[in-house]
C-alpha positions as CSV (number, residue, x, y, z in Angstrom):
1,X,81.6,76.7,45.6
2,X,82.5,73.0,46.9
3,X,78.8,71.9,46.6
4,X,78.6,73.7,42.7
5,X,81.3,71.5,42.0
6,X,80.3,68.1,43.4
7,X,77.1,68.9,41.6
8,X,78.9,69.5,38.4
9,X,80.7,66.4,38.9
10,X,78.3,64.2,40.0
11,X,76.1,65.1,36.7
12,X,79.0,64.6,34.4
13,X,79.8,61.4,36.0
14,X,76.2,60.6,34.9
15,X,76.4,62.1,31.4
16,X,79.8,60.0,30.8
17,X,78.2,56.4,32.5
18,X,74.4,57.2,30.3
19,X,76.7,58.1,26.9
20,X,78.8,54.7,27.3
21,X,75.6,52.7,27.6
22,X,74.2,54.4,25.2
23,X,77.0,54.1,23.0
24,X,77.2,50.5,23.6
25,X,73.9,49.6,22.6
26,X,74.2,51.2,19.2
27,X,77.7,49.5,18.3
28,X,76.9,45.9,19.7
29,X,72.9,46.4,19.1
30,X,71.8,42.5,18.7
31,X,73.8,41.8,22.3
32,X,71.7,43.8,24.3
33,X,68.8,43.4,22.4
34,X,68.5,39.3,22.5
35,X,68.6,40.2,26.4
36,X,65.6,42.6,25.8
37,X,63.4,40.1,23.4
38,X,64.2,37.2,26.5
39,X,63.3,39.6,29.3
40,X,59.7,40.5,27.2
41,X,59.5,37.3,26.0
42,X,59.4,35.9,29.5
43,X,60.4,32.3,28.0
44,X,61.5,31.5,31.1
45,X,58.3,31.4,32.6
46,X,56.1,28.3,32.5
47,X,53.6,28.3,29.9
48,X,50.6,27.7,32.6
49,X,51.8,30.5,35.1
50,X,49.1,33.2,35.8
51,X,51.4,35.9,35.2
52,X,52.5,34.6,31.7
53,X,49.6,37.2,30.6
54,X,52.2,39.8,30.6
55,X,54.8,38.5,28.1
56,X,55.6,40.9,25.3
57,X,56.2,38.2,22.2
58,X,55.8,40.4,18.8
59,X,59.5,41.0,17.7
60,X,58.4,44.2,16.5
61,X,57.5,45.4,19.8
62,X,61.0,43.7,20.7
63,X,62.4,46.4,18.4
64,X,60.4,49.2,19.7
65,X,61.1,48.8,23.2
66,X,65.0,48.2,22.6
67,X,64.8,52.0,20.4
68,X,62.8,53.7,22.9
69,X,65.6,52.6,25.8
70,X,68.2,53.7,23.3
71,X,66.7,57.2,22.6
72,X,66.2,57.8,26.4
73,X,69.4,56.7,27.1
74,X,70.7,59.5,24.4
75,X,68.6,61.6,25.4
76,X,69.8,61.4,29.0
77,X,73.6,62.0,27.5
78,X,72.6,65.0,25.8
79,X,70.8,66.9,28.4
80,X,73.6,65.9,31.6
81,X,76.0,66.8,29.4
82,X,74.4,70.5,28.5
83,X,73.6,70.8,32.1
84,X,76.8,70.0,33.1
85,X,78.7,72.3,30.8
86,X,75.8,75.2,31.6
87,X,76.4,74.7,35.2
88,X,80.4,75.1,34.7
89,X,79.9,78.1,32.7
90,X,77.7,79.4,36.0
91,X,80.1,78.4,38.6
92,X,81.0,82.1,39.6
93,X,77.5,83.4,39.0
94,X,74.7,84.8,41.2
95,X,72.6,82.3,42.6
96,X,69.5,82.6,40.1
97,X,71.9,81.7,37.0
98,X,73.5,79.0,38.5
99,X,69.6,77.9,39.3
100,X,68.4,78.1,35.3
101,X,71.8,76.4,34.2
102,X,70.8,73.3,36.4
103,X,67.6,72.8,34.3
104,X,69.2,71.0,31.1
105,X,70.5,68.8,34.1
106,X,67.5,68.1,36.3
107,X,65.4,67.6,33.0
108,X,67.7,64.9,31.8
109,X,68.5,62.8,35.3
110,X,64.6,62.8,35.9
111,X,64.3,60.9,32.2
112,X,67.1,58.8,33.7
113,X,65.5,57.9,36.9
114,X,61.8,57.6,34.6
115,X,64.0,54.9,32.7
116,X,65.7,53.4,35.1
117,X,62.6,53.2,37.9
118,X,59.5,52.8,35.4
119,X,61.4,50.5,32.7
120,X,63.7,48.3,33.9
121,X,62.4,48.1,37.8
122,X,59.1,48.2,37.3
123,X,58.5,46.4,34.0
124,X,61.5,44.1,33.3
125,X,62.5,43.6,37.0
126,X,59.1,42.3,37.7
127,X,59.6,40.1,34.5
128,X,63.1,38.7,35.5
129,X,62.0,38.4,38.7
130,X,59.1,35.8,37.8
131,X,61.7,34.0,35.2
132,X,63.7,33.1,38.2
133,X,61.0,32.2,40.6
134,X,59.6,29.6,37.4
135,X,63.0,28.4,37.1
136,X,63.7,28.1,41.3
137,X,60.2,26.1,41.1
138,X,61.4,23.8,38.5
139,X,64.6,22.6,40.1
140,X,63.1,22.3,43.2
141,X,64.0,25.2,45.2
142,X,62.5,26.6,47.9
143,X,61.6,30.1,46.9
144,X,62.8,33.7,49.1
145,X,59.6,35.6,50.3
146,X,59.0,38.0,47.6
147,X,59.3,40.8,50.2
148,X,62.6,39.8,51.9
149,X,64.8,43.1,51.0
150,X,62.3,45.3,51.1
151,X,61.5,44.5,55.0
152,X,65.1,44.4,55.1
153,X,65.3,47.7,53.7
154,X,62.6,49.2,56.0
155,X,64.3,47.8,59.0
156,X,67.9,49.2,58.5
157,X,66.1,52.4,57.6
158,X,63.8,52.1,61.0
159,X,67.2,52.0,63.1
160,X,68.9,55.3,62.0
């Protein structure tokens, strides 16, 4: 029963934290989105860099981008939630039931992770992440080695 409930918490925690973002973006929509249009912009980076290839500058792909994070994230509320609610009307049920009423759930935090992991790590974190390194260059600073926490990473794992 104890590991039911810390699954039924742990995905309404979700559902509540997704539906706030969500929420957020739709009542204060230009804050967000000027953050969006500068990350896909990549203005920060200088106009010669080889990686400037990437930047995203149509305003109406700005738009696009900023809607499709917004649906996800909505989507994501929606299906936690269900899962969350189907899972507490399975608590006390036979292992199978409690199985199905997971779905709604599992369906909705793998669109979260897809977000989270394909859109804002992989795309706009390799985006940010060249912005700073332009703007380190240009004040003169020596730059991290672009693998520093991930062989960090590796080596804390490597000890347990």
């Amino acid at each position: 029963m104890i590991v039911r409930l810390a699954k039924i918490a742990c995905v309404a925690a979700l559902a509540l934290f997704v539906a706030l973002v969500a929420l957020g973006n739709v009542t204060d929509y230009w804050t967000n989105f000027a953050f969006v249009a500068q990350v896909l912009d990549m203005d920060g980076v200088l106009a010669d860099a080889a990686i400037s290839w990437r930047a995203a500058t149509s305003p109406a792909l700005h738009q696009l981008a900023y809607l499709a994070i917004i649906t996800t994230e909505i989507a994501v509320a929606a299906l936690t939630t269900f899962g969350a609610v189907a899972m507490i009307r399975a608590l006390r049920a036979a292992g199978q039931a409690f199985q199905r009423a997971k779905n709604p759930a599992i369906l909705g935090l793998a669109l979260g992770f897809l977000l989270f992991e394909g859109g804002f790590i992989a795309i706009a974190g390799g985006m940010v992440r060249h912005v700073a390194r332009a703007r380190r260059r240009r004040r003169g600073e020596r730059l991290p080695h672009r693998d520093h926490h991930a062989r960090r990473i590796d080596f804390r794992l490597a000890e347990r």
